[in-house]
Every structure is written in structure tokens, then in C-alpha cells.
C-alpha positions as CSV (number, residue, x, y, z in Angstrom):
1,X,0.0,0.0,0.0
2,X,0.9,3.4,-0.4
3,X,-0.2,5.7,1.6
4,X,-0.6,6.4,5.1
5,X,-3.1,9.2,5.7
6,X,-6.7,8.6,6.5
7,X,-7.8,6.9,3.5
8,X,-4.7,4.7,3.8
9,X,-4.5,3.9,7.2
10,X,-8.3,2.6,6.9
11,X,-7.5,0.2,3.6
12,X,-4.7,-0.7,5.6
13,X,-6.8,-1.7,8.8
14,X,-9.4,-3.6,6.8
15,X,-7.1,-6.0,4.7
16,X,-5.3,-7.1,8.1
17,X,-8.5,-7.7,9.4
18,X,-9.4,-9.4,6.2
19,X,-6.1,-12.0,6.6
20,X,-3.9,-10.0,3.4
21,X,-0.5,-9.3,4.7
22,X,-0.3,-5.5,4.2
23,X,2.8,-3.2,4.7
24,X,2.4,0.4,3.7
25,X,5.2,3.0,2.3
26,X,4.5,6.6,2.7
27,X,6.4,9.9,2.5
28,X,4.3,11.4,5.1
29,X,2.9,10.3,8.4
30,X,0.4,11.6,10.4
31,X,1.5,14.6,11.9
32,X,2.4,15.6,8.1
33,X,-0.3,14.3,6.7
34,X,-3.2,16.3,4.8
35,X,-5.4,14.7,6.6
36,X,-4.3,15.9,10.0
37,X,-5.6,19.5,8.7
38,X,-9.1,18.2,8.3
39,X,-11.6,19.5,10.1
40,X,-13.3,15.9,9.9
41,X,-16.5,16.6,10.1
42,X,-19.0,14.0,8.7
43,X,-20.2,15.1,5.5
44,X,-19.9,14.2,1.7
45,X,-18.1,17.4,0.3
46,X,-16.6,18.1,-2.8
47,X,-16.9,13.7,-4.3
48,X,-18.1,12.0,-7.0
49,X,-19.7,9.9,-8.8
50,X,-22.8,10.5,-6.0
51,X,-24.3,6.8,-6.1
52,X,-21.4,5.9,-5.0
53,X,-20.0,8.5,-2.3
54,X,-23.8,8.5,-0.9
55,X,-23.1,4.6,-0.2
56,X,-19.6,4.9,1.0
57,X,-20.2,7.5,3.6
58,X,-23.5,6.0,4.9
59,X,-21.1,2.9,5.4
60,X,-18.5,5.1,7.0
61,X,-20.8,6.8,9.2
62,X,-22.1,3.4,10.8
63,X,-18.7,2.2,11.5
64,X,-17.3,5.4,12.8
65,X,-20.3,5.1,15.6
66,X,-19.4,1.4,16.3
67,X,-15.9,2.6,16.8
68,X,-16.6,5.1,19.4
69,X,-19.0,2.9,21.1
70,X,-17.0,-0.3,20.6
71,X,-13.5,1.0,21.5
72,X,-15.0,3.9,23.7
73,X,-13.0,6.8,21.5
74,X,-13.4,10.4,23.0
75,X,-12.3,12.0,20.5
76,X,-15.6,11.0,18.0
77,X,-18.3,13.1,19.2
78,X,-22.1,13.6,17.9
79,X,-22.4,16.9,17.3
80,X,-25.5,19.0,15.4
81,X,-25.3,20.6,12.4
82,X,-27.7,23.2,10.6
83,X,-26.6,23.3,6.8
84,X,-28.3,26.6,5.4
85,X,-29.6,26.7,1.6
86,X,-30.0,29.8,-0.5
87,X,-32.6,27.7,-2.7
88,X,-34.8,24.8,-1.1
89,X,-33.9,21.7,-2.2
90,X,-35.0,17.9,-1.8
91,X,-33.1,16.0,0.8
92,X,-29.8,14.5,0.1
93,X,-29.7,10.6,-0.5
94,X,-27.6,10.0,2.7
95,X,-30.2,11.1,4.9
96,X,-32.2,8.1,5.3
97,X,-28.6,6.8,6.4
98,X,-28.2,9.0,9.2
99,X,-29.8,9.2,13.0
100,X,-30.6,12.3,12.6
101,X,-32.2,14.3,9.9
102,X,-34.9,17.3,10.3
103,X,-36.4,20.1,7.9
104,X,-36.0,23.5,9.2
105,X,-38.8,25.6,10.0
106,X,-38.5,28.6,8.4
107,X,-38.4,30.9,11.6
108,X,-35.0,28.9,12.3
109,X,-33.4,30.1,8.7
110,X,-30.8,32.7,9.7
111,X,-31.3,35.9,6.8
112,X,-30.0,35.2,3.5
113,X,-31.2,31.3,3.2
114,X,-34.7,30.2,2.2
115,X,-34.1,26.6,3.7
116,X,-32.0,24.2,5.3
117,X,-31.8,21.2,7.4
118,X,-30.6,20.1,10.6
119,X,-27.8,16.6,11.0
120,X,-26.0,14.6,13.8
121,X,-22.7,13.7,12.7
122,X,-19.6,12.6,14.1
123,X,-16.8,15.5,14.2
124,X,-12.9,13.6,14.3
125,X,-10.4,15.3,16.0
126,X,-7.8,13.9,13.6
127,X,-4.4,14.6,16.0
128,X,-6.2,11.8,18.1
129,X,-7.9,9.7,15.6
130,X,-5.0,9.2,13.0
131,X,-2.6,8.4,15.9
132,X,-5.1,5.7,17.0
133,X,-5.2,4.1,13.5
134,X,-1.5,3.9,13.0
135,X,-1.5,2.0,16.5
136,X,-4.8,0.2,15.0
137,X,-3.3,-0.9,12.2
138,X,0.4,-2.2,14.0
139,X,-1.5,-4.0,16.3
140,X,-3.1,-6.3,13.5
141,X,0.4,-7.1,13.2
142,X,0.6,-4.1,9.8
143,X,4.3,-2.8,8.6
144,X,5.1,0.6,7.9
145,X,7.7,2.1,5.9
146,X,8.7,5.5,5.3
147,X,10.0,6.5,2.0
148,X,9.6,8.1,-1.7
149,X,8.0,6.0,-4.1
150,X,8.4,7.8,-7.8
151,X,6.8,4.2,-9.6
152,X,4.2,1.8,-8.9
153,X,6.6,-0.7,-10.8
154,X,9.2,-0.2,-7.8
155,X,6.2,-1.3,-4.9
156,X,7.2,-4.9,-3.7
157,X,4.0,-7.2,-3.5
158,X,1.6,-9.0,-5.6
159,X,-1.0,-5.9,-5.1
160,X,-0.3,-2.0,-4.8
161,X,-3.0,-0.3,-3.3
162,X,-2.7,3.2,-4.1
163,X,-4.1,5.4,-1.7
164,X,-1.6,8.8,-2.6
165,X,-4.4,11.7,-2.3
166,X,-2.9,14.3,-4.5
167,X,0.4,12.3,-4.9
168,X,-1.5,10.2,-7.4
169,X,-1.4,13.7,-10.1
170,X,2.6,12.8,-10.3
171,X,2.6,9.2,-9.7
172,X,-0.3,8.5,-12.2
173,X,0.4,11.1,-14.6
174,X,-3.4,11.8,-13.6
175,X,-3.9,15.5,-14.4
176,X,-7.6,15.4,-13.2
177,X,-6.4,15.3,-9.6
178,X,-5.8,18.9,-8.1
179,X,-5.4,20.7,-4.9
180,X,-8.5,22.5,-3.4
181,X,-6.9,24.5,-1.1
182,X,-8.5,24.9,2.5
183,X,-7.8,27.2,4.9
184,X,-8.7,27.2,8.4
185,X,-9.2,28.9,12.1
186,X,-9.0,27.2,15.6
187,X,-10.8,29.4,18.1
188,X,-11.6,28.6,21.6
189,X,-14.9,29.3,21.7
190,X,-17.8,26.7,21.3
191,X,-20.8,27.4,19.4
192,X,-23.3,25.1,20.3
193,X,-24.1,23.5,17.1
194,X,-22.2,23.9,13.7
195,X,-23.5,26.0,11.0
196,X,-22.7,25.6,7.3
197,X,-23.0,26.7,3.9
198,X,-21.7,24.1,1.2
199,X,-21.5,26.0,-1.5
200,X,-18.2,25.8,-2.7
201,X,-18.0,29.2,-4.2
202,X,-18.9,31.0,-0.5
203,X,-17.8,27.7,1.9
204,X,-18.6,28.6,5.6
205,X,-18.3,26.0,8.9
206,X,-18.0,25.8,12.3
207,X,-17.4,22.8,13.5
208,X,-17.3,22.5,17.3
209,X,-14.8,20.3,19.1
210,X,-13.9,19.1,22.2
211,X,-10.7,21.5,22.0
212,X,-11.6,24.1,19.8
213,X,-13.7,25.0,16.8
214,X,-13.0,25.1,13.8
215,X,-13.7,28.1,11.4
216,X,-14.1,27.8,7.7
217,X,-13.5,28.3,4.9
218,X,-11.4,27.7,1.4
219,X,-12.1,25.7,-1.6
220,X,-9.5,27.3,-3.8
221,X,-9.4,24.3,-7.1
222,X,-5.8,24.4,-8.7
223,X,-4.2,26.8,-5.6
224,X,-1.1,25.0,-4.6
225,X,-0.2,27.6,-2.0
226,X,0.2,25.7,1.6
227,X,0.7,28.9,3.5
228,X,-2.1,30.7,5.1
229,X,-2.9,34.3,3.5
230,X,-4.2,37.3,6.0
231,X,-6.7,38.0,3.4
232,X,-8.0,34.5,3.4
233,X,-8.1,34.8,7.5
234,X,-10.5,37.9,6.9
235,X,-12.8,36.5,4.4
236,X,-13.3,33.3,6.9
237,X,-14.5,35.4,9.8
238,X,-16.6,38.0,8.0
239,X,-18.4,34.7,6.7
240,X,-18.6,32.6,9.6
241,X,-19.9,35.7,11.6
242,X,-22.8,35.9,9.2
243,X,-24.2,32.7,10.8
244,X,-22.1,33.2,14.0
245,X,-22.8,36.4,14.8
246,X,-21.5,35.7,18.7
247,X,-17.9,34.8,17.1
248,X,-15.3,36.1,19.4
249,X,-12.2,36.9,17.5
250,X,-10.1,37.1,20.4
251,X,-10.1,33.5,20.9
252,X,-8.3,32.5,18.0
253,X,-5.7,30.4,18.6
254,X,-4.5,29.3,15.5
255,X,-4.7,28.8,11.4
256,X,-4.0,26.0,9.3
257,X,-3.4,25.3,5.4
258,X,-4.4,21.5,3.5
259,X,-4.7,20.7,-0.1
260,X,-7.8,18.8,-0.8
261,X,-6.9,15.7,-3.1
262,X,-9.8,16.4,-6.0
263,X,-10.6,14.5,-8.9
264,X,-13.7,15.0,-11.2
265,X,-14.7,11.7,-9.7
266,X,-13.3,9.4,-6.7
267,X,-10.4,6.5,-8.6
268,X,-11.3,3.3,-7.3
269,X,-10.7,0.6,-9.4
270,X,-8.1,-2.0,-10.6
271,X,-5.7,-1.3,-12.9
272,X,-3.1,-3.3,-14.6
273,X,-1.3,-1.1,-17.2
274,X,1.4,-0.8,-15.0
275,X,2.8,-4.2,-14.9
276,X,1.7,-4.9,-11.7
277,X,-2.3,-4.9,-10.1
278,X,-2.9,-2.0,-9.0
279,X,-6.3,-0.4,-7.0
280,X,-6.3,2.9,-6.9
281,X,-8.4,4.5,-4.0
282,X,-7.8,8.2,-4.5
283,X,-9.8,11.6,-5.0
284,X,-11.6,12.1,-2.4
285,X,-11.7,15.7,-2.5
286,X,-13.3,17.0,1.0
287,X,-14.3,13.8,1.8
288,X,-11.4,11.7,2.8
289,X,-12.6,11.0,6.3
290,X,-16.6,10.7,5.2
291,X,-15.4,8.6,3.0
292,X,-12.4,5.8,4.5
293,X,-14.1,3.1,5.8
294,X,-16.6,2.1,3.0
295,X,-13.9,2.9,0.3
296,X,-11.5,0.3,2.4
297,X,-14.7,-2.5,2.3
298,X,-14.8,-1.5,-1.6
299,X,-11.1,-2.2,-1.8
300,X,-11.0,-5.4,0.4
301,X,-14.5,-6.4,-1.7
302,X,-11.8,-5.7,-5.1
303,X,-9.2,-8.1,-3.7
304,X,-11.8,-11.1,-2.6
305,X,-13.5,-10.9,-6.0
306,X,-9.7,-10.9,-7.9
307,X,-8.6,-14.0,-5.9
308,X,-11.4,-15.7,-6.5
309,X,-11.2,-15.4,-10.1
């Protein structure tokens, strides 16, 4: 495998569990990770093909609930959402997948929106929850080893499973990945539920955690710039205090840069033009974490049906 951020890490975890000797090579481990900068809250943002993501994070949601309650994680937590819509619109496929789903009335639509609706969700705190993976995924007896890797041809193993995020544009020669860029604030200042607008072209959140909350945001397509711009920082809070209007400003306590890994659609599927069998599981845009878990079953589903062949 290559690979060792979120999407990784949870291919990794399900093909020891499913008896396939797995070692994984990656550049980057978590803290240097993009998914470290996520602000991991549940939701399917910014990934396609739909009938697809809708399944994937459904299956992703249920297992992320069965690992807090199973292995009693602290740092999952249920938190509410309100998602406001300029235009009403039907609800999303994944709601009937979900604990929690309600129709605003309209005296609860903050000025500006026509509609929205209200979610539970799991929120990640991801310095915890990739940490706990890596441990996860050593535990079921899992190798890791850090390093470059510049060819699929140059993987040992009878199967590569790429999981490379934006790594795949170079290692693929796959110009339809690109960075989104993302940039975020920690404040310490909780605001009860989160708020959101998905649009990408005016992206706001905040996503309370158990530290801080997260202010948001970016989705700049084709900006490789990792730093955070001041201009960016006052665009986020001018946004975020349209639904937040309580936002205190002097509890920031930090900002933070990630490049979304985004592909017209999510690349999972075998490939052999490389010499070797390859499944690529990347392009998952905003969606890594909402994603992991039923992209891993979809890979471990790929392997079963290849041996059995």
C-alpha cells in the first residue's frame, strides 16, 4: 500500500482484518499528513460519482459510531449541524442513512437562506484519531515504511494499493487530480451546534470540538499555496460571523493550510497497465474522512473478488 493518511490507514486496517499481509510506504505520516488538517466533520463534500460517495459515507458513518461505542473513542463526538440553503432543495440521498435528519422551519433560517436542514454527525479530532489508527493498524500485526515512491513498478507485493491523495497527479500522470486549497481557524470558543453553507464558491463552517472550533472556509481548485494568506483569515470570519454572529475573535488560537486531493470523480478501481495490479483508492476531494471506511470495504470487496477469479 501506499499511503498512510486517512484513506490509507483505513485500507490498511481492513485487509489485516481481512487475513492480506499489508505493509504500507508513505512519504508522510500523520502529523504531516493532509489529513491531519481536516476538520473531519461527517459530510460528503466536494466527491463523486454520488451513487457511490452516498453509499460509501453511509457505510463510513455506521462504522465510525461502532468505533466510538466499541473502543470507547473520546475523540468522535455527535455533534448537530444546521446546513443553510439559499434555494430549497430535496433531501440529500444519505439522509435516510443517518440518525438524525430534520427540515427546518422557516423561523429557524438565519437571513439570507430560504431553507435548510438540521444533521447529527460525528466530528474527528484527527491529531487523536490518526494516531489511533496507525496503532490500530500495527496492532493487527501491519508494517510501515517510510519513503519516496516515484513508480508503482518499484512497490514490492503482488498488489499496490494506491491510496496517494494528491500524490496520485505525479505518480499516475493523472492530471484530473488537483489541490483544493482549504484554509482554516481554531478558536476557543464553542458554538453550540455547527453551522454551514456548502457552497463551494462561499464555503462557511463551524465545526465544534472538544478542544476548539473550527472556522471555515477555502475551496480554492488548482491553488497549490500551503501557507495561510491574512486576506483568506479575513474573508473566513466575516463569513462565519454571518451565521455566528456571537464569534469572538479574540479567541483564535490558530490557522492552518491543507490541499484537498480532488478528482472530477473518486479513482477506485483495478488497474493493470502498470505491470503490476494495482487499485487505486484516491480523489476524495473533502471527503477523505466521510469517506475511508466504505472505500476500504470496496477495496477489500476488489481483492476477494480478484482471488477468487
Amino acid at each position: 500500500m501506499i499511503g498512510a493518511g486517512v484513506v490509507g490507514l483505513s485500507c490498511g486496517i481492513r485487509l489485516l482484518e481481512s487475513g492480506y499481509v499489508t505493509r504500507i510506504v508513505s512519504r508522510d505520516v500523520s502529523p504531516d499528513t493532509v489529513s491531519d488538517i481536516a476538520a473531519a466533520w461527517w459530510y460528503p463534500f466536494l466527491a463523486e460519482p454520488v451513487e457511490k460517495t452516498t453509499r460509501w459515507s453511509i457505510e463510513t458513518y455506521q462504522e465510525l459510531l461502532r468505533l466510538k461505542h466499541e473502543f470507547q473513542l473520546g475523540f468522535i463526538t455527535m455533534r448537530k449541524g444546521v446546513e443553510y440553503l439559499v434555494e430549497p432543495s430535496p433531501p440529500p440521498k444519505w439522509s435516510d442513512g443517518i440518525s438524525h435528519f430534520r427540515i427546518l422551519n422557516i423561523d429557524e433560517v438565519v437571513e439570507g437562506y430560504k431553507s435548510g436542514w438540521e444533521i447529527e454527525a460525528p466530528v474527528i479530532e484527527m491529531a487523536h484519531y490518526l494516531p489511533w489508527l496507525m496503532e490500530r493498524f500495527l496492532m493487527l500485526g501491519g508494517d510501515v515504511q517510510e519513503g519516496f515512491i516515484s513508480s508503482l513498478s518499484e512497490v514490492e507485493g503482488e498488489l499496490v494499493v494506491n491510496c496517494t491523495g494528491l500524490g496520485a497527479r505525479e505518480l499516475c500522470d493523472d492530471e484530473e487530480v488537483v489541490p483544493v486549497r482549504g484554509q482554516i481557524i481554531y478558536i476557543e470558543q464553542d458554538p453550540g451546534f455547527g453551522r454551514f453553507d456548502q457552497r463551494p464558491e462561499n464555503l462557511i463552517y463551524t465545526i465544534p470540538r472538544r478542544d476548539v472550533t473550527v472556522l471555515g472556509g477555502t475551496a480554492q481548485r488548482g491553488d497549490w499555496h500551503g501557507g495561510v494568506r491574512e486576506s483568506d483569515t479575513v474573508e473566513i470570519l466575516k463569513k462565519c460571523s454571518v451565521l455566528w454572529p456571537e464569534l469572538d475573535r479574540s479567541k483564535i488560537v490558530g490557522k492552518a493550510v491543507g490541499l484537498r486531493p480532488s478528482r472530477s470523480e473518486v479513482r477506485l478501481e483495478v488497474d493493470r497497465s502498470s505491470g503490476k495490479t494495482v487499485i487505486h483508492n484516491y480523489g476524495h476531494g473533502g471527503a477523505g474522512v466521510t469517506l475511508s471506511w466504505g472505500c476500504a470495504d470496496e477495496v477489500v470487496a476488489l481483492v476477494s473478488r480478484m482471488n477468487q477469479q
